[in-house]
DRENLOFI-130660 format. One record per residue (C-alpha): residue number from 1; residue in three letters; chain; x, y, z. Coordinates in Angstrom, 2 decimals, decimal comma. Layout:
+-----+---------+--------+---------+---------+---------+
: num : residuo : cadena :       x :       y :       z :
+-----+---------+--------+---------+---------+---------+
: NUM :     ALA :      A :       X :       Y :       Z :
...
+-----+---------+--------+---------+---------+---------+
***
This chain:
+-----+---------+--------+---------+---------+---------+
: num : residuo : cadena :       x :       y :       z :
+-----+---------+--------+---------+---------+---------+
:   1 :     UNK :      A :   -6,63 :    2,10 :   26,18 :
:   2 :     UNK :      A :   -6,69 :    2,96 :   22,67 :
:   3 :     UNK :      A :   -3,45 :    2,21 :   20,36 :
:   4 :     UNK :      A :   -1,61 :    5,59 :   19,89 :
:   5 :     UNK :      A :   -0,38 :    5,37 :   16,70 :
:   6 :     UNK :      A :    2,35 :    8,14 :   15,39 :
:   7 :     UNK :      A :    3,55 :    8,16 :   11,79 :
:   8 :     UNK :      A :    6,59 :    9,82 :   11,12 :
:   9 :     UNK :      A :    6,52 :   11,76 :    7,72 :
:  10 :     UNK :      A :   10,31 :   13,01 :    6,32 :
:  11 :     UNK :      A :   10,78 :   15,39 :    3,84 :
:  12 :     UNK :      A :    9,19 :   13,81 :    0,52 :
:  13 :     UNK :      A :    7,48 :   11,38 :    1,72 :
:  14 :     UNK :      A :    5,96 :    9,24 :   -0,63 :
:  15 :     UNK :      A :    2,12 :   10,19 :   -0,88 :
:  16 :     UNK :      A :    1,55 :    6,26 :   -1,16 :
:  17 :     UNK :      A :    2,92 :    5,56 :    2,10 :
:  18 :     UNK :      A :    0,78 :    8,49 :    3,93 :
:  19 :     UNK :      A :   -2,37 :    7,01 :    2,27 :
:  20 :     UNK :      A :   -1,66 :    3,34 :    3,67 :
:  21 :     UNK :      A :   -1,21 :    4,32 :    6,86 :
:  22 :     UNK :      A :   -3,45 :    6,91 :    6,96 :
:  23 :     UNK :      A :   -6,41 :    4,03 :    5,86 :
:  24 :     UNK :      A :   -5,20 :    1,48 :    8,03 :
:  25 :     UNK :      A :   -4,66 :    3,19 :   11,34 :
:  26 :     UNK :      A :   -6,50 :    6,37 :   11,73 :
:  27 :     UNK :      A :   -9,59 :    4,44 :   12,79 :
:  28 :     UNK :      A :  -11,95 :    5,96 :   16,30 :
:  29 :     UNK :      A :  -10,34 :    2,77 :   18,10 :
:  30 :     UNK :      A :   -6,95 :    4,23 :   18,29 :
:  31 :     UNK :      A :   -5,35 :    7,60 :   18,56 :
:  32 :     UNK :      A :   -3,55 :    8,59 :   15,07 :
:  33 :     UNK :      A :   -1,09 :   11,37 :   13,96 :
:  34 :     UNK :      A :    1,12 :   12,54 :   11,48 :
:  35 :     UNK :      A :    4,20 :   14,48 :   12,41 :
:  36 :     UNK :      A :    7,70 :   15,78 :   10,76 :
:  37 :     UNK :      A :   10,98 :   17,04 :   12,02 :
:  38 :     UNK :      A :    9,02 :   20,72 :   12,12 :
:  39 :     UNK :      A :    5,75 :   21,64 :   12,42 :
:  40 :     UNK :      A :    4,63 :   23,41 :    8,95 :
:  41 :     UNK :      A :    4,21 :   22,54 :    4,82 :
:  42 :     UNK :      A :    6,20 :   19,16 :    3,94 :
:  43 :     UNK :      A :    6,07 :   18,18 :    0,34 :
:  44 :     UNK :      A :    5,91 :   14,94 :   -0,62 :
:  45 :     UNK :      A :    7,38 :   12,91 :   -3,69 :
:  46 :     UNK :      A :    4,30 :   14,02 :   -5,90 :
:  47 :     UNK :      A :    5,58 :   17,99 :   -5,39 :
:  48 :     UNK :      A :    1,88 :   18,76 :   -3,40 :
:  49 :     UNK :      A :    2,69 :   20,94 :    0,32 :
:  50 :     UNK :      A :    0,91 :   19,36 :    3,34 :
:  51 :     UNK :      A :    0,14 :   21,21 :    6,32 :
:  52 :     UNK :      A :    1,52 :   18,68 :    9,36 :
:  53 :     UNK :      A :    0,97 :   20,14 :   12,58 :
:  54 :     UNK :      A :    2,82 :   17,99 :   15,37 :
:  55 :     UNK :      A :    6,83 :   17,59 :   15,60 :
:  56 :     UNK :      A :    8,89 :   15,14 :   16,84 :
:  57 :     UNK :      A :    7,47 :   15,84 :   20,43 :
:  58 :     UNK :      A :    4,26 :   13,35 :   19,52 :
:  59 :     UNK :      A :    6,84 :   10,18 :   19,91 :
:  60 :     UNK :      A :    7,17 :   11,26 :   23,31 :
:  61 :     UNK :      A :    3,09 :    9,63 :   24,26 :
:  62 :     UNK :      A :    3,35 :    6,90 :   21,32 :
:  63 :     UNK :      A :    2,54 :    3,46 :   21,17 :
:  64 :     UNK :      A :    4,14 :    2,63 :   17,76 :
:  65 :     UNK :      A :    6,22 :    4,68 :   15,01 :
:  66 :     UNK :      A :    5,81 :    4,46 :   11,82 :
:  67 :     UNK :      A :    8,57 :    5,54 :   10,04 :
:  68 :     UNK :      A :    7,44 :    6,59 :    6,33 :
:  69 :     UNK :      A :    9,98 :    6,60 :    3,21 :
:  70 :     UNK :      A :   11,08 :    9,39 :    1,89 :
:  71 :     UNK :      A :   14,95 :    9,59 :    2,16 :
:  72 :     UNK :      A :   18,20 :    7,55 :    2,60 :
:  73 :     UNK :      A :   19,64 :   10,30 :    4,46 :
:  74 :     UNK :      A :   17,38 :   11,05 :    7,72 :
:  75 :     UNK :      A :   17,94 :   14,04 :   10,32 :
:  76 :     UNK :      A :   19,78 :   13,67 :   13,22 :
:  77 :     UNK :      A :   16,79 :   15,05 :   15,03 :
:  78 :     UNK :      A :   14,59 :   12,02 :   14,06 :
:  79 :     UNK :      A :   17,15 :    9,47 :   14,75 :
:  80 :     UNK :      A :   17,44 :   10,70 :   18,23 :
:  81 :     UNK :      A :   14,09 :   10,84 :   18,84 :
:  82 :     UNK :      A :   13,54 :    7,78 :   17,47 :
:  83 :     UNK :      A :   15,92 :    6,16 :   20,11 :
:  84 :     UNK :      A :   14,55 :    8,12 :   23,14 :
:  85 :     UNK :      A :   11,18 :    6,48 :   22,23 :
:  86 :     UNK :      A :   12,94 :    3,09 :   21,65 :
:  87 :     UNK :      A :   14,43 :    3,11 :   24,85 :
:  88 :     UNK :      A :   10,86 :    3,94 :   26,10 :
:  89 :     UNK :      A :    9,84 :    0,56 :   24,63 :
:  90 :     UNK :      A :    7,52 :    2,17 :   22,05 :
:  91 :     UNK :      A :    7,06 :   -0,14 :   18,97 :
:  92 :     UNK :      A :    8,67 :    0,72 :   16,04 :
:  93 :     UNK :      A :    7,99 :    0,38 :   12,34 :
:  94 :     UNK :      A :    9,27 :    1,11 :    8,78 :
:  95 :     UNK :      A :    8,73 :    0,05 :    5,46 :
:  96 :     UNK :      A :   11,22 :    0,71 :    2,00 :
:  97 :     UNK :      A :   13,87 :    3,55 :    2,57 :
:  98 :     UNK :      A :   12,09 :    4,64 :    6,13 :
:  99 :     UNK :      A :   13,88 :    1,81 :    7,03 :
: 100 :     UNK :      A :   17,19 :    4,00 :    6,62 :
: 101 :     UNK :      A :   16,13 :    5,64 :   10,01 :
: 102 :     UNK :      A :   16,09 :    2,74 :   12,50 :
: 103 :     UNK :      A :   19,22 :    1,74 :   10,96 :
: 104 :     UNK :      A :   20,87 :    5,43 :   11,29 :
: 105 :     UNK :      A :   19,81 :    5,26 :   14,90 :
: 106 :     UNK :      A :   21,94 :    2,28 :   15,63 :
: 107 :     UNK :      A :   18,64 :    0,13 :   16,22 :
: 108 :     UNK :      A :   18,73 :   -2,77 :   14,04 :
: 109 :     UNK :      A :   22,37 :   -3,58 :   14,41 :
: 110 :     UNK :      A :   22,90 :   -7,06 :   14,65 :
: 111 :     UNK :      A :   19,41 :   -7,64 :   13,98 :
: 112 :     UNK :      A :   17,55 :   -8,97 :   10,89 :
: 113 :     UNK :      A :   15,98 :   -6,75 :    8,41 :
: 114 :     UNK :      A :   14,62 :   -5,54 :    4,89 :
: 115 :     UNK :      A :   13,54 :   -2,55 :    2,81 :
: 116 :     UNK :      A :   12,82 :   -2,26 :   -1,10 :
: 117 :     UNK :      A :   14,90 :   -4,89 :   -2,57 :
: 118 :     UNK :      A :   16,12 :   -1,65 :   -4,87 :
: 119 :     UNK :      A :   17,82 :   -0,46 :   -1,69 :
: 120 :     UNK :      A :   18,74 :   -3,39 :   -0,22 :
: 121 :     UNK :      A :   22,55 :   -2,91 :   -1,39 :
: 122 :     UNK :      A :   22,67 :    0,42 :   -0,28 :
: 123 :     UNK :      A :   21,25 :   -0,09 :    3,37 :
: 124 :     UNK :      A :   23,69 :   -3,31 :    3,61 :
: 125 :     UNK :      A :   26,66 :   -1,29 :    2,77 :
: 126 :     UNK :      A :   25,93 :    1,83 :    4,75 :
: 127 :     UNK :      A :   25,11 :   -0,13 :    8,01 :
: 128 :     UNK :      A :   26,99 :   -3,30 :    7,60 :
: 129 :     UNK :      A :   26,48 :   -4,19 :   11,05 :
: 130 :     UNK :      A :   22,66 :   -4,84 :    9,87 :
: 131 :     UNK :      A :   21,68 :   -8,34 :    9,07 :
: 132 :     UNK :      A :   19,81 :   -7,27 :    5,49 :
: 133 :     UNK :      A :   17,24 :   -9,31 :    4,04 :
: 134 :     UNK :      A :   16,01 :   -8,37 :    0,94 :
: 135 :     UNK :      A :   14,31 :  -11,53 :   -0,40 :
: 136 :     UNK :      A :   11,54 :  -10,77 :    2,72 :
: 137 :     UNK :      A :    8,06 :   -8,68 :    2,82 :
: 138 :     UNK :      A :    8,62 :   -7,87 :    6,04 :
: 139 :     UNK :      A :   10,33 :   -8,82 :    9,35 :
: 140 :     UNK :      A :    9,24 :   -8,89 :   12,85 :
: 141 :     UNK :      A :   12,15 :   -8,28 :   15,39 :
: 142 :     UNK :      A :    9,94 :   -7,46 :   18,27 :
: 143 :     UNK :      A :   10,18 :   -4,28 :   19,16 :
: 144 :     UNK :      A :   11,20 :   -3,24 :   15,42 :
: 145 :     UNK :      A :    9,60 :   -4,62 :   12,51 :
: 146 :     UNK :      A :   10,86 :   -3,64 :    9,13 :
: 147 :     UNK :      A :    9,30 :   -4,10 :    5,57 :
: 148 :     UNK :      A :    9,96 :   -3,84 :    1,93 :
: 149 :     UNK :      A :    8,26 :   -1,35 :   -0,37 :
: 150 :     UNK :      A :    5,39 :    0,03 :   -1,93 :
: 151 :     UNK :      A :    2,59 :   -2,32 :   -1,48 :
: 152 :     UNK :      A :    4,45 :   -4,45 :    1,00 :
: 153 :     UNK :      A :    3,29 :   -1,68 :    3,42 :
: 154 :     UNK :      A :    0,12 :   -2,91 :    3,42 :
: 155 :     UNK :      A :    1,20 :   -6,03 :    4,48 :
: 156 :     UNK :      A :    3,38 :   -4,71 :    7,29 :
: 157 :     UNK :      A :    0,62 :   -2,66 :    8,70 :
: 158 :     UNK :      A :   -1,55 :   -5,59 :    8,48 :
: 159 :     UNK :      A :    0,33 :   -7,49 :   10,01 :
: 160 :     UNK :      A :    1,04 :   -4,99 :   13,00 :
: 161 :     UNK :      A :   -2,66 :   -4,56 :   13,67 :
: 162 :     UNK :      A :   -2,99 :   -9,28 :   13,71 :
: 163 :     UNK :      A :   -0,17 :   -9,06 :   16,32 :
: 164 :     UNK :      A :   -1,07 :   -6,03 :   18,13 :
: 165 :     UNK :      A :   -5,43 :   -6,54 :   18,06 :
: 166 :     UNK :      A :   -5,71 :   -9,89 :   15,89 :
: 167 :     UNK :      A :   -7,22 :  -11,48 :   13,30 :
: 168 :     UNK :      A :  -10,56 :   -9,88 :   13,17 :
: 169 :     UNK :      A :   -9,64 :   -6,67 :   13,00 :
: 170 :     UNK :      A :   -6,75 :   -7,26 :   10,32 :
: 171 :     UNK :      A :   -9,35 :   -9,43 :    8,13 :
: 172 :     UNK :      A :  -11,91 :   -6,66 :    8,63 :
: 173 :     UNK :      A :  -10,17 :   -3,52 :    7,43 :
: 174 :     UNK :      A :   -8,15 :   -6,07 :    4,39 :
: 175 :     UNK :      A :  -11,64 :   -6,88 :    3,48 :
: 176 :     UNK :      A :  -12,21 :   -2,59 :    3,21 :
: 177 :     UNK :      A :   -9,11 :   -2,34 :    0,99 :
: 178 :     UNK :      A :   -9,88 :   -5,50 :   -1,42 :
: 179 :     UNK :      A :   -6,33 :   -7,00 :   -0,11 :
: 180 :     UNK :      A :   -5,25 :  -10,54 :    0,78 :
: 181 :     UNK :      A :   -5,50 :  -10,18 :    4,59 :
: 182 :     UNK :      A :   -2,00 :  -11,92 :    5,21 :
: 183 :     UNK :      A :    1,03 :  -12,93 :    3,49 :
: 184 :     UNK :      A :    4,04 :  -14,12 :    5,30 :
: 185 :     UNK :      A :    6,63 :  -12,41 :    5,94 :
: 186 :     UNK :      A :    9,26 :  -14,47 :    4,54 :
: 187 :     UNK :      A :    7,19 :  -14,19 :    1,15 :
: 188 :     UNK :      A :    9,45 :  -13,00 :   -1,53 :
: 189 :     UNK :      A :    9,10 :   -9,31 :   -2,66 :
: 190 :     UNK :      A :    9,26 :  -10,38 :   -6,51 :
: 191 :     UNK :      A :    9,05 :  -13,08 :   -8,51 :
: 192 :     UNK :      A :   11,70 :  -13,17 :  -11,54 :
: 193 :     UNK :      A :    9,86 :  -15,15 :  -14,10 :
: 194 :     UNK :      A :    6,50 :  -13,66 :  -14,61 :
: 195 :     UNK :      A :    3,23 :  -15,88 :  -14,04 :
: 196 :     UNK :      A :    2,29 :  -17,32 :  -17,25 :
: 197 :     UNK :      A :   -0,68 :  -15,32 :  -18,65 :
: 198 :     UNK :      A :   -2,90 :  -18,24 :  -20,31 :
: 199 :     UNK :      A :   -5,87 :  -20,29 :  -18,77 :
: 200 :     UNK :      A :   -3,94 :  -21,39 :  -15,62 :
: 201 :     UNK :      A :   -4,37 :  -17,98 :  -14,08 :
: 202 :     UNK :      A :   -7,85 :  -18,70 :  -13,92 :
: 203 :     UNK :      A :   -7,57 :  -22,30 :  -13,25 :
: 204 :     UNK :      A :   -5,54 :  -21,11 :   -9,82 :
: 205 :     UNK :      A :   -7,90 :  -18,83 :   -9,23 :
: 206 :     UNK :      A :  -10,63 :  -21,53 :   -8,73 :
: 207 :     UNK :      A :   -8,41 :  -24,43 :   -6,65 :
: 208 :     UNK :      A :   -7,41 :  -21,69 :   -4,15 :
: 209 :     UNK :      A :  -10,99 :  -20,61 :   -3,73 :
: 210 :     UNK :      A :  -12,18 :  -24,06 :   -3,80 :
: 211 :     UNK :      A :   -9,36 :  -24,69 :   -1,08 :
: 212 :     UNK :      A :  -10,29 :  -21,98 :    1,10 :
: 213 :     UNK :      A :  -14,01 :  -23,43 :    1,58 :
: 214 :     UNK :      A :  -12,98 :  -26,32 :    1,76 :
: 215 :     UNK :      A :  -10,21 :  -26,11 :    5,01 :
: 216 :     UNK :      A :  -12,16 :  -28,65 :    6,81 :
: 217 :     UNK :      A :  -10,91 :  -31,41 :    4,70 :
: 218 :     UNK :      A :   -7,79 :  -33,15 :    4,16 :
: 219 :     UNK :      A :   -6,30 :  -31,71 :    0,96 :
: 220 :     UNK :      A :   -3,28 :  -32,90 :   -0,72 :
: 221 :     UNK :      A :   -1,18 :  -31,25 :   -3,51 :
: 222 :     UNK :      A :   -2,04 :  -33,93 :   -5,53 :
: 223 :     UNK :      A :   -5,76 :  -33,49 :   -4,83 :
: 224 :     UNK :      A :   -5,25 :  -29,53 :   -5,63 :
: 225 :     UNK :      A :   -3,50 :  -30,10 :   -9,32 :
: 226 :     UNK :      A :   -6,26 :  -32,25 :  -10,18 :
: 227 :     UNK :      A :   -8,87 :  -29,28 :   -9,49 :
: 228 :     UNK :      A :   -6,45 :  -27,59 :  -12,09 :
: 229 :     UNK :      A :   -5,75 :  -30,26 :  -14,40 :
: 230 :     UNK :      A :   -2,12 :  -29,97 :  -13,66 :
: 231 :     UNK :      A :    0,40 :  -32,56 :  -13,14 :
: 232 :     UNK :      A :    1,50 :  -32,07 :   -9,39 :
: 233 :     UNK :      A :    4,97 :  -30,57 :  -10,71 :
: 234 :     UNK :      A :    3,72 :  -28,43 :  -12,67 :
: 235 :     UNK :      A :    0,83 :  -26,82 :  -10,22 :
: 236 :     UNK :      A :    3,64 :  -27,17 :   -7,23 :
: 237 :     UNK :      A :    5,50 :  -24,28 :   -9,41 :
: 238 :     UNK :      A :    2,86 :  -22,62 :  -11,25 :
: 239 :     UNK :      A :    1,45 :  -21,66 :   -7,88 :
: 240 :     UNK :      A :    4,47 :  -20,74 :   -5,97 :
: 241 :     UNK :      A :    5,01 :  -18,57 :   -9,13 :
: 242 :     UNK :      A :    1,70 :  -16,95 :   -8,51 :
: 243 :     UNK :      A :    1,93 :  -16,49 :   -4,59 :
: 244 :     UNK :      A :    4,72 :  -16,73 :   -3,11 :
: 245 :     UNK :      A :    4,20 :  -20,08 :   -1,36 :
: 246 :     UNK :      A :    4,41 :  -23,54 :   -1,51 :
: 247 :     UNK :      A :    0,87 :  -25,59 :   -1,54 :
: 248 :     UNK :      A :    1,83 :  -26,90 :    1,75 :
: 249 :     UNK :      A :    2,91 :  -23,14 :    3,25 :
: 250 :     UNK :      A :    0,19 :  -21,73 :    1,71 :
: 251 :     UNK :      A :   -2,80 :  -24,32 :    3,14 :
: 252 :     UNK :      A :   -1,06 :  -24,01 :    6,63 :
: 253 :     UNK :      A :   -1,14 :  -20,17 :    7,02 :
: 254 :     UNK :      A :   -4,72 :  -20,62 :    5,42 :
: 255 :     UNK :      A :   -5,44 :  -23,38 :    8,33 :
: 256 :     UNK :      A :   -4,30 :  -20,89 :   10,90 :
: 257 :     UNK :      A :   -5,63 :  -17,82 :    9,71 :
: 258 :     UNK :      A :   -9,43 :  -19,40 :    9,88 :
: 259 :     UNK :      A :   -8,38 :  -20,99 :   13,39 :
: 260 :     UNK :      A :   -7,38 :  -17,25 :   14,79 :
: 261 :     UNK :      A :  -10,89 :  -15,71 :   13,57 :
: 262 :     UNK :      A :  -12,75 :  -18,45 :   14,92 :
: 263 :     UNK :      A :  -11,00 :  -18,06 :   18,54 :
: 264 :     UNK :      A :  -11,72 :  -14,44 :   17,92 :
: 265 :     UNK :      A :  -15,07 :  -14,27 :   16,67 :
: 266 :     UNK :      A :  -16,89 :  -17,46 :   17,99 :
: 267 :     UNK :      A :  -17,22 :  -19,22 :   21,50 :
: 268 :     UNK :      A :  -16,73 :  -22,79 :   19,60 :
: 269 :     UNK :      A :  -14,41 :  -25,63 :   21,66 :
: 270 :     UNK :      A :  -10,96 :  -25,56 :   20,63 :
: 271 :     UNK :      A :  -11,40 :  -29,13 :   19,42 :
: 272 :     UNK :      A :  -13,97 :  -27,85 :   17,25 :
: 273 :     UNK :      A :  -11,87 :  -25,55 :   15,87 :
: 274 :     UNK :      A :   -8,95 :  -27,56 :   15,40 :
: 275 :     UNK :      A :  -12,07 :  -29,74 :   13,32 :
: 276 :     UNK :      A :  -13,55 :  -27,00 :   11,06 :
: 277 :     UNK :      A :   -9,52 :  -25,80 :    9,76 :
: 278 :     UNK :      A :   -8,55 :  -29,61 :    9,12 :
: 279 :     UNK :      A :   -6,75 :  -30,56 :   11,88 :
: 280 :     UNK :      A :   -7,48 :  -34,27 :   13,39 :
: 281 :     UNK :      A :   -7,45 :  -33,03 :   16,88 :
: 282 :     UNK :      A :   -6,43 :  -29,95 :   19,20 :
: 283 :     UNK :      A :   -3,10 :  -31,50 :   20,05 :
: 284 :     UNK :      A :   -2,40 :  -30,58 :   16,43 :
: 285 :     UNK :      A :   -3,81 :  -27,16 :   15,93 :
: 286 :     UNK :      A :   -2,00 :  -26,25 :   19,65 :
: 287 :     UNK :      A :    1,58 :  -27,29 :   18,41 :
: 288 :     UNK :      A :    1,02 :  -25,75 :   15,25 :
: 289 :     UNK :      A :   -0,40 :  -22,01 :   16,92 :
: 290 :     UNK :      A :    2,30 :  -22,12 :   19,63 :
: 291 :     UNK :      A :    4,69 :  -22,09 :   16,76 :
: 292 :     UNK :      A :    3,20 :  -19,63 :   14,54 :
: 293 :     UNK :      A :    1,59 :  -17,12 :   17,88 :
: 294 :     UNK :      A :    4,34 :  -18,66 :   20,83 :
: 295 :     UNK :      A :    0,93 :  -19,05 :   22,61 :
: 296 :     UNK :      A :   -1,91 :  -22,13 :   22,85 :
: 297 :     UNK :      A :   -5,53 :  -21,31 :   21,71 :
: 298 :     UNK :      A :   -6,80 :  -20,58 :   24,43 :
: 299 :     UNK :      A :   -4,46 :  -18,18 :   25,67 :
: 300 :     UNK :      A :   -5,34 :  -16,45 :   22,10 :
: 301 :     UNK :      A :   -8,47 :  -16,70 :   22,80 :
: 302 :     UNK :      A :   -8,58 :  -14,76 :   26,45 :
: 303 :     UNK :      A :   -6,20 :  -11,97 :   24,74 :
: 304 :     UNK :      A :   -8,22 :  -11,12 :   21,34 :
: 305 :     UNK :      A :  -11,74 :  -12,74 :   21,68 :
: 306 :     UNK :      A :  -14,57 :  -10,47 :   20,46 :
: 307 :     UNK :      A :  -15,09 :   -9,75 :   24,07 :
: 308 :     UNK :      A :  -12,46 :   -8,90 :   25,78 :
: 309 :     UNK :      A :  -10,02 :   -6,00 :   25,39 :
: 310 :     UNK :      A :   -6,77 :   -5,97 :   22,98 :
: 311 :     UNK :      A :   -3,92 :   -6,24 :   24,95 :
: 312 :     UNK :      A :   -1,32 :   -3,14 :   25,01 :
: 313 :     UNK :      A :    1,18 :   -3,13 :   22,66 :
: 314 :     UNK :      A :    4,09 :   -5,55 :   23,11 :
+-----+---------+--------+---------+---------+---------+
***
């Protein structure tokens, strides 16, 4: 059955987050709306009046919620619809100060979580019984996941749609938006000292697309700062600077991204897999997906191959 997907739109919602989700999710595989607390013209942060026609009711036949930012101060009428649907075991989602609503519904206390890091202080002090993260890009708590702002709702919703329908379909629709098709979620939202802006920008460019078609192989740090005529100190923080990652962190989630759209995509052996994303055997590549998916290949496989049919939400 297709993925109903409800996004919930306060008043001034930012126009950004409607256009995200709007690109990413209102796709003929899955059922998509847009509701508010009352059926009529809501007017978002850029002043323009949009005609929404469905209410709160819509959460009632959803598969996931998106809650959308717009204020720190949400109705009462959305937080308790927004447990009646969590207590339904419909999936639940927000990104920068939507976040405030899960949290004003009593739903992430005790549990980990982050918004825009610009809010971070003021979410932490109004629900103190939420475990606030603000360093993260997003975090998956199961049945809630929670992410930062602005552009970081990309990445939540991309991440949604590689849990929910995998790879493929995450990779396909990143590829439609010119995006990096995954960052971690314990990726910090910012990086204080700004990336140099001389030749080593380009030089990174090059060694991580040299690395990427090149996953087969066995590629060390050292190897990678040589590419970029770097000492390996140097590259190690020039390009956690630039992404986010270490080498190693960042060649791993490469590694595993390529793994999941082959098992998706391909009927190739498992050990052939494990072969063409640099991995010695499948023993390797299976302890290394069980930690990252909590599943083995080929249980992957049988759940999001080309194929088959995307399982139902978790």
């Amino acid at each position: 059955m297709p993925m109903r997907v409800v996004a919930y739109a306060p008043p001034n919602v930012t126009a950004l987050s409607l256009g995200i989700v709007n690109e990413i999710f209102n796709r003929p595989d899955r059922h998509f709306a847009i509701c508010t607390d009352h059926p009529g013209a809501l007017r978002t942060d850029l002043g323009m009046n949009l005609p929404i026609d469905h209410g709160l009711d819509t959460f009632k036949a959803a598969d996931l919620i998106l809650c959308l930012p717009g204020t720190t101060n949400p109705t009462e009428e959305a937080q308790n619809a927004l447990k009646e649907a969590h207590h339904r075991g419909t999936l639940i989602a927000a990104h920068c100060i939507g976040v405030f609503l899960p949290a004003a519904a009593g739903l992430l206390d005790g549990l980990e979580a982050t918004t825009h890091w610009r809010f971070a202080d003021q979410l932490a002090q109004r629900h103190p019984e939420v475990r606030v993260k603000p360093e993260s890009l997003y975090i998956d708590q199961g049945q809630i996941v929670t992410g930062a702002g602005a552009a970081a709702g990309i990445d939540l919703c991309l991440h949604l749609l590689r849990r929910e329908y995998g790879s493929a379909a995450a990779n396909a629709i990143a590829r439609d938006l010119v995006t990096p098709p995954h960052r971690e979620g314990g990726q910090r939202q910012f990086v204080t000292a700004p990336v140099p802006g001389d030749g080593d920008d380009a030089r990174l460019t090059g060694v991580i697309a040299w690395a990427r078609d090149n996953l087969a192989e066995r590629i060390s740090v050292e190897e990678l700062a040589a590419i970029a005529l770097m000492s390996p100190r140097s590259f190690a923080r020039r390009f956690k600077a630039a992404t986010g990652a270490t080498p190693h962190a960042w060649l791993l989630a490469q590694r595993l991204n390529l793994a999941e759209e082959l098992l998706e995509t391909t009927e190739l052996p498992v050990e052939e897999v494990a072969r063409r994303v640099g991995y010695g055997s499948a023993a390797v590549l299976r302890e290394q997906f069980v930690l990252r998916r909590g599943v083995p290949p080929r249980d992957y496989r049988r759940a999001f191959h080309r194929n088959g049919e995307a399982p139902a939400p978790s």
